[in-house]
C-alpha positions as CSV (number, residue, x, y, z in Angstrom):
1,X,145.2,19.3,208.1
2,X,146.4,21.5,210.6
3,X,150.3,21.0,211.1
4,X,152.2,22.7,213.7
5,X,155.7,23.9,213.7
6,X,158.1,24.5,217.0
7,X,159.7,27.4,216.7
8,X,160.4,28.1,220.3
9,X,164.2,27.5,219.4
10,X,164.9,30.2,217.4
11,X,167.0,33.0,218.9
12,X,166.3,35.8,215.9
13,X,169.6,36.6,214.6
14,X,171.8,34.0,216.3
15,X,171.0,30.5,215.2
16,X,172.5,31.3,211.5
17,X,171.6,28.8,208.6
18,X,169.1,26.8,210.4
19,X,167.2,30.0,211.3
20,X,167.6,31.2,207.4
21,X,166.5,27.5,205.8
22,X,163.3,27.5,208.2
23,X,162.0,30.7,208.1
24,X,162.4,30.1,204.3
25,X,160.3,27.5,204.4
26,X,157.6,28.7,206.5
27,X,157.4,31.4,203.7
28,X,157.1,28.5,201.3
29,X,154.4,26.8,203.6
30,X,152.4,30.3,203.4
31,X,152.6,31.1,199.0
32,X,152.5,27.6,198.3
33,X,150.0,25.3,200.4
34,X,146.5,26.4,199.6
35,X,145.0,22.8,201.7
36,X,146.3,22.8,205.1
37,X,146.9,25.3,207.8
38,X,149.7,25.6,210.5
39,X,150.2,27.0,214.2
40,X,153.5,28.6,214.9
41,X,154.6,28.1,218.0
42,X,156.4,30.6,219.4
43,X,158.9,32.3,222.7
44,X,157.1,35.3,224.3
45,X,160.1,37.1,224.1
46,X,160.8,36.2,220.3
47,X,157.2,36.6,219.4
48,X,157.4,39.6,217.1
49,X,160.2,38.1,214.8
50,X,157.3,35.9,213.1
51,X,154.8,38.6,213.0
52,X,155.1,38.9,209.3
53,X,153.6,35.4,209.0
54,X,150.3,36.7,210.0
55,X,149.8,38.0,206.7
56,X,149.9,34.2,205.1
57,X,145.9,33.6,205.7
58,X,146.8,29.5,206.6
59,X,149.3,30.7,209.4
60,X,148.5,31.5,213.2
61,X,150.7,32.7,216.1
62,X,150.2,30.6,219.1
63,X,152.7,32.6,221.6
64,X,153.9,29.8,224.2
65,X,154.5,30.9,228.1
66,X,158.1,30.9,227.6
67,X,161.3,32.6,226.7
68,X,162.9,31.2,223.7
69,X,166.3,33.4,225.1
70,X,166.7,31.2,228.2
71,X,167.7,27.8,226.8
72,X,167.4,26.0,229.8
73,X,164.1,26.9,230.9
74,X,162.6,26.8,226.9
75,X,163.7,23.1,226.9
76,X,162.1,22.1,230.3
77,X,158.9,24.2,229.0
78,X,158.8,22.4,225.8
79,X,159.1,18.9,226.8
80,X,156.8,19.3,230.0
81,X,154.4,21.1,227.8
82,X,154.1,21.4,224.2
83,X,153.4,18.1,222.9
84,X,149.9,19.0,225.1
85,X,149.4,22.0,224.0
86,X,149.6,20.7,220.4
87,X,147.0,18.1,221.3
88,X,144.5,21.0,222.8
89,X,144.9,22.7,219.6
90,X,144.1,19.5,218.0
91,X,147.0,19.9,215.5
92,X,147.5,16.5,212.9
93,X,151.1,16.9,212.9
94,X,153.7,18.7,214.1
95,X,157.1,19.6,212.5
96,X,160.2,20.3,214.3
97,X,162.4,22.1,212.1
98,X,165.9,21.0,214.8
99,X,166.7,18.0,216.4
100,X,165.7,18.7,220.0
101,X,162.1,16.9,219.5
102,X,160.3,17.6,222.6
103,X,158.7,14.5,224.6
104,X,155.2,13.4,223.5
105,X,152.4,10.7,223.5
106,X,153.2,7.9,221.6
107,X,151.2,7.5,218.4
108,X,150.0,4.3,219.2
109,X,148.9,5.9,222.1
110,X,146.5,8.2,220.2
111,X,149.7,10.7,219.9
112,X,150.3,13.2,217.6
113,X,152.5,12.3,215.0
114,X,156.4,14.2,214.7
115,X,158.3,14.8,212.0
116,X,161.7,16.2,212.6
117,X,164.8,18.0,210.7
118,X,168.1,16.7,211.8
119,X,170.8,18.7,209.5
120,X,173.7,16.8,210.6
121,X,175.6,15.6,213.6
122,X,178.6,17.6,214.1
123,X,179.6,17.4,217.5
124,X,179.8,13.4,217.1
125,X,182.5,14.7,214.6
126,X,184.0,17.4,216.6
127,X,183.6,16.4,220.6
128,X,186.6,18.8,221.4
129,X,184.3,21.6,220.5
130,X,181.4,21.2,222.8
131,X,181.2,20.2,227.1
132,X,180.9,17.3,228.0
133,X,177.0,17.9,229.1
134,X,176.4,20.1,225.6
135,X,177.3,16.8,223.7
136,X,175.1,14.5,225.9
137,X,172.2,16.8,225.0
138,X,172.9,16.8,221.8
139,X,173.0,12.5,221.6
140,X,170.1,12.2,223.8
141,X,168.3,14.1,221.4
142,X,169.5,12.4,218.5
143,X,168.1,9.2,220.0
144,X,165.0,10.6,221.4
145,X,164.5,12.1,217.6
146,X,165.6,8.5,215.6
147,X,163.3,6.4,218.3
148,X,160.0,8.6,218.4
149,X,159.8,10.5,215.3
150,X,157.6,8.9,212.4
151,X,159.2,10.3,209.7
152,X,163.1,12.6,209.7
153,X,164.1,14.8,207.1
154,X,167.9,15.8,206.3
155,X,168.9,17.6,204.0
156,X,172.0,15.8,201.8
157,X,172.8,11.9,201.0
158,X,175.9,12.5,203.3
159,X,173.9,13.4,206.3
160,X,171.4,10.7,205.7
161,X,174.4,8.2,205.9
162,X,176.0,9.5,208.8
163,X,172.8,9.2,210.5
164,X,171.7,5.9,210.0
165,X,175.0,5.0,210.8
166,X,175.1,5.8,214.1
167,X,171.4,5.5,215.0
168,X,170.0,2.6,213.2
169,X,166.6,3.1,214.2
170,X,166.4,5.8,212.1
171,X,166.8,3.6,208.9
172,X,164.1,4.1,206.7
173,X,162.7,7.4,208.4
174,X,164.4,9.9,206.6
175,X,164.1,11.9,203.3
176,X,166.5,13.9,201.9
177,X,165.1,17.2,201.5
178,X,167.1,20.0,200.0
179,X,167.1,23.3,202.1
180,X,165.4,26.1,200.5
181,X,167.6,28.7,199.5
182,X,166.4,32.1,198.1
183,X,168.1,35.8,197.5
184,X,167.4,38.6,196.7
185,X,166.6,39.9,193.0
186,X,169.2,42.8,192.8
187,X,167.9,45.2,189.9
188,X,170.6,46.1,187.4
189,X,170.7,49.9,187.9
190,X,171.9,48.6,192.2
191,X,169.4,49.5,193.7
192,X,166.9,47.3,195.5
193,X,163.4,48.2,196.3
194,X,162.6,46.5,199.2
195,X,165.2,47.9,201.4
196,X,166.7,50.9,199.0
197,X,170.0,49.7,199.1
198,X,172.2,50.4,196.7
199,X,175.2,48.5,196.2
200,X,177.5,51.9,196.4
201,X,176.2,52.3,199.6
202,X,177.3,49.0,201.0
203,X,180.5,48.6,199.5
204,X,181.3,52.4,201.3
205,X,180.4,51.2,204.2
206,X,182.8,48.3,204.5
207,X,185.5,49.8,202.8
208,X,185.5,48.1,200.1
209,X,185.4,48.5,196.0
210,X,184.1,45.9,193.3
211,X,186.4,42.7,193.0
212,X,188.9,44.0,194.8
213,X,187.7,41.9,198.0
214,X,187.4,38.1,198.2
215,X,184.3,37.2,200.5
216,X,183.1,34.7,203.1
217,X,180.0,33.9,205.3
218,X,180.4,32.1,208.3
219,X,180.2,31.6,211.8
220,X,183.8,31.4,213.8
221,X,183.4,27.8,215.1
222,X,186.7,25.6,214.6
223,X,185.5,23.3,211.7
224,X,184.7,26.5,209.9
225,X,188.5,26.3,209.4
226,X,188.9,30.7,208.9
227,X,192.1,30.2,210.0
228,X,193.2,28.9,207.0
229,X,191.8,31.4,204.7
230,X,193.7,33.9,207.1
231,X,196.9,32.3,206.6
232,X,196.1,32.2,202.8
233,X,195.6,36.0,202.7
234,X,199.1,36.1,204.5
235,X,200.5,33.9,201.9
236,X,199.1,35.8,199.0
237,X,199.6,39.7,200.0
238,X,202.8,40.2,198.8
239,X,201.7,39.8,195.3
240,X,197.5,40.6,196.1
241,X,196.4,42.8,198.7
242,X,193.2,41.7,198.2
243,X,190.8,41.8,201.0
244,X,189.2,39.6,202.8
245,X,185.7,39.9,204.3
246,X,184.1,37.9,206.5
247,X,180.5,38.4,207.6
248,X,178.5,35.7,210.3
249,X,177.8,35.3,213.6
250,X,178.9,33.0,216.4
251,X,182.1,30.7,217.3
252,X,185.5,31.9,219.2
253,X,185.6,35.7,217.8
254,X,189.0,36.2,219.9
255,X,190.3,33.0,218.7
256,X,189.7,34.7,215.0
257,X,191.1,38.1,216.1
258,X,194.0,36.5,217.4
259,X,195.1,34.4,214.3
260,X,194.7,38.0,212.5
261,X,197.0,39.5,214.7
262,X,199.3,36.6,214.7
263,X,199.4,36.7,210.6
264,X,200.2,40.7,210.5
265,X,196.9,41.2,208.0
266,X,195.0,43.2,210.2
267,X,194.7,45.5,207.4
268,X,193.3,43.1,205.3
269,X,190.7,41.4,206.8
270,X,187.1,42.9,207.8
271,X,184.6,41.2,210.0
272,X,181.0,42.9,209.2
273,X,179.2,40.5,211.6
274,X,175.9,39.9,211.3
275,X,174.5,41.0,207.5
276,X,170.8,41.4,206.2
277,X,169.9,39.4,203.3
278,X,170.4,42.0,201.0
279,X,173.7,43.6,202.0
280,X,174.8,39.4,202.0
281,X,173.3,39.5,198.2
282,X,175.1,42.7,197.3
283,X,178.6,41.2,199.2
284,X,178.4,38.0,196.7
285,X,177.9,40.0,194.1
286,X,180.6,42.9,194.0
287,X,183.0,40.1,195.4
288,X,186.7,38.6,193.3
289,X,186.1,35.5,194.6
290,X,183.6,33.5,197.4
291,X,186.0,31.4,199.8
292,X,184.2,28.5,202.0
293,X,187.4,26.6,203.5
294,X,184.7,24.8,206.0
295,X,185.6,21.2,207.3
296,X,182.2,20.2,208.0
297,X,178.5,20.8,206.3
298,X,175.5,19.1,207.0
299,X,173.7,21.2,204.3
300,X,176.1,24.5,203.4
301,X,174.1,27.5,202.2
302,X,176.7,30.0,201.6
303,X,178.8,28.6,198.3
304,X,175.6,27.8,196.4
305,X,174.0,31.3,197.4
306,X,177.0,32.8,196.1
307,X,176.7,30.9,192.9
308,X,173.2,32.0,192.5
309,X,174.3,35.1,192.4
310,X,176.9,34.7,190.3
311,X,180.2,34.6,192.2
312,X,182.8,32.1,192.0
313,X,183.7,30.1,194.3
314,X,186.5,27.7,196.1
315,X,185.8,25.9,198.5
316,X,186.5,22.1,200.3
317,X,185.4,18.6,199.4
318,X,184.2,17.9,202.8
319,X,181.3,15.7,203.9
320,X,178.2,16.8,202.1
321,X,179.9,20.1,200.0
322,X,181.0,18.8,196.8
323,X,177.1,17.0,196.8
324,X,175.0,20.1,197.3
325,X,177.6,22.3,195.6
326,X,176.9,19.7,191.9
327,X,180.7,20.1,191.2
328,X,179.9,23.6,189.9
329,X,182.8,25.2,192.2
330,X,186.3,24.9,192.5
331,X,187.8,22.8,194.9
332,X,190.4,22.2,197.4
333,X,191.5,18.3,198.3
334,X,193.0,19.2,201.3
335,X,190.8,22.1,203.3
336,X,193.9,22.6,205.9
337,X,196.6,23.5,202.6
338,X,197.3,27.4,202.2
339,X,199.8,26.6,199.3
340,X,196.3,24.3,197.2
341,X,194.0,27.3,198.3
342,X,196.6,30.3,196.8
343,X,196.9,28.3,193.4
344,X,192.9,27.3,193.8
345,X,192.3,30.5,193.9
346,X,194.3,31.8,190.7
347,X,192.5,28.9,188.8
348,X,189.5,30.4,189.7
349,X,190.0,33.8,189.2
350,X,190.3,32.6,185.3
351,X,186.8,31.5,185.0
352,X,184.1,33.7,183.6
353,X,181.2,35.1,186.2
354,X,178.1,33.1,186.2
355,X,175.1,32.8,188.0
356,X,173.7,29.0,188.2
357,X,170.3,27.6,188.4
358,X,169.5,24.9,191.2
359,X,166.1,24.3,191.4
360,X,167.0,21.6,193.8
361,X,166.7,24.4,195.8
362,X,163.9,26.5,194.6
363,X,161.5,27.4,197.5
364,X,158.0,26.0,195.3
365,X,160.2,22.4,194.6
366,X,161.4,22.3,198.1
367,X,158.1,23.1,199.7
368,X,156.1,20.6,197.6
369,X,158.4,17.8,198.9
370,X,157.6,19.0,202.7
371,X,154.0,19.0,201.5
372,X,154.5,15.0,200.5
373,X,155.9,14.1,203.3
374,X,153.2,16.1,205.5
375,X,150.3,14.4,203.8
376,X,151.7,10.9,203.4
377,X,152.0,10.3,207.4
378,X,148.0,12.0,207.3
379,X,147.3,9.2,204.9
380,X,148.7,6.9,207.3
């Protein structure tokens, strides 16, 4: 079977978790799948960031005559002409790894079949956050994704609900499918091979010493809800001066540098921006505690990388955390509380270090159930 995957979306470095999950998965695709092949489809102008696929024998590049960087025009260029692209190829099935499911031939029509990833539907949730054309894009493409796709995948029981609540014609479509999460294996002397970093190294370069800084990935959007961990800082520095770093990309950056002004703990918190994989690793490692005060997760990556790697970790009950999280962490009932977050903190800070197993997440288990899906709408 020869499935193809639309990755004309992906602006390397920018798109966060989404960008993390699938090109985690495309490395599953590529150990794990010795039957089918796949076609990447690809920007012109991102083309190089999946070169390293190439070296998967069942994976091929198939660069697209467009520029994944320029939204506008990418969108217009996929759904004007993938879906015949696809067909020239003569791919089985094609996987779209976001929402946006580009137009196509019907199925009964002789069409190739979709499958598509929806991870949750935030702005629904959070209108204020998005213009008023941002959020019609985003519930014409819902639809478009509910009505045409054979088969959707999300990626926790909440999201599944929220979705078939609000566009029935997605019930029974979807499979909840785990995101794969991997990280880096850290050798004990700190120093990893593949990048020679060495924990030292990165700790200097931040500033920072072994638990004596409490971290956090995220992006600066609203529902991310950094303010509140600001605040808690504020709160607790007059007995901790713990610091507090904060590594991601995207979201309202002045809006953050602001509220750090405004609390007076400008000494206290670090913004690193964007990390690689194995300074992130080496950050949850050497951290006193991992913080994720979000409001709002369709899948949440960060607190159960963190656990992997051993940290502990607060964070909220919100939507689909406390699910995808297993009750492992420790948790704040209301996400908006500094006063629950300072004494959730100093409950945590009594438990022992551990790093916890989740094979829900394990890149083989996670793959396999792709796989299923893939070959039971072949079967079809």
């Amino acid at each position: 079977m020869l499935i193809g995957i639309d990755l004309l979306w992906v602006r390397p470095g920018i798109n966060g978790g989404t960008e993390s999950a699938t090109r985690n998965l495309i490395n599953g695709f590529g150990m794990f799948d010795d039957k089918n092949e796949y076609i990447l489809f690809v920007g012109k102008d991102t083309a190089e960031s999946f070169e390293e696929y190439k070296k998967y024998p069942n994976m091929k590049i198939e660069i697209c005559d467009t520029e994944s960087l320029k939204r506008v025009k990418r969108i217009a260029w996929e759904n004007l002409n993938l879906d015949k692209l696809a067909r020239s190829l003569n791919v089985d099935v094609m996987f779209i790894p976001v929402y946006s499911k580009p137009n196509s031939l019907s199925v009964k029509k002789g069409g190739i079949p979709y499958i598509t990833m929806i991870y949750d539907l935030q702005a629904l949730h959070f209108p204020q956050y998005f213009s008023k054309s941002r959020l019609l894009f985003f519930k014409r493409s819902w639809k478009k994704a509910c009505n045409t796709s054979v088969k959707l995948i999300t990626s926790s029981s909440y999201s599944k609900e929220d979705i078939e609540e609000h566009f029935p014609s997605s019930k029974g479509k979807i499979s909840v499918i785990y995101s794969p999460i991997t990280v880096t294996n850290i050798s004990e002397d700190n120093f990893d091979s593949k990048e020679g970093l060495q924990t030292e190294s990165v700790l200097a370069k931040y500033g920072i010493e072994k638990d004596r800084y409490f971290y956090t990935l995220s992006s600066m959007l609203p529902h991310k809800n950094l303010e509140t961990l600001i605040k808690t800082i504020k709160l607790l520095k007059e007995s901790d001066d713990t610091k507090l770093v904060v590594s991601g990309v995207g979201g309202n950056k002045e809006s953050f540098n602001s509220c750090v002004k405004e609390e007076g703990v400008e000494n206290l918190i670090i913004d690193t921006g964007f990390v690689s994989d194995e300074e992130r690793d080496i950050l949850y490692e050497n951290c006193k505690l991992f913080l994720f005060p979000s409001t709002f997760e369709g899948y949440g990556m960060p607190p159960i990388e963190a656990m992997m790697k051993g940290a502990r970790v607060v964070t909220t009950k919100c939507t689909c955390i406390e699910e995808i999280t297993q009750g492992k962490a420790t948790y704040v009932d209301d996400p908006l509380n500094t006063n629950e977050w300072a004494d959730a903190i100093d409950k945590a800070l009594l438990l022992e270090r551990k790093k916890f197993d989740f094979p829900e997440y394990d890149l083989k288990n996670v793959t396999l159930k792709y796989l299923d899906v893939f070959n039971g709408i072949k079967e079809k």
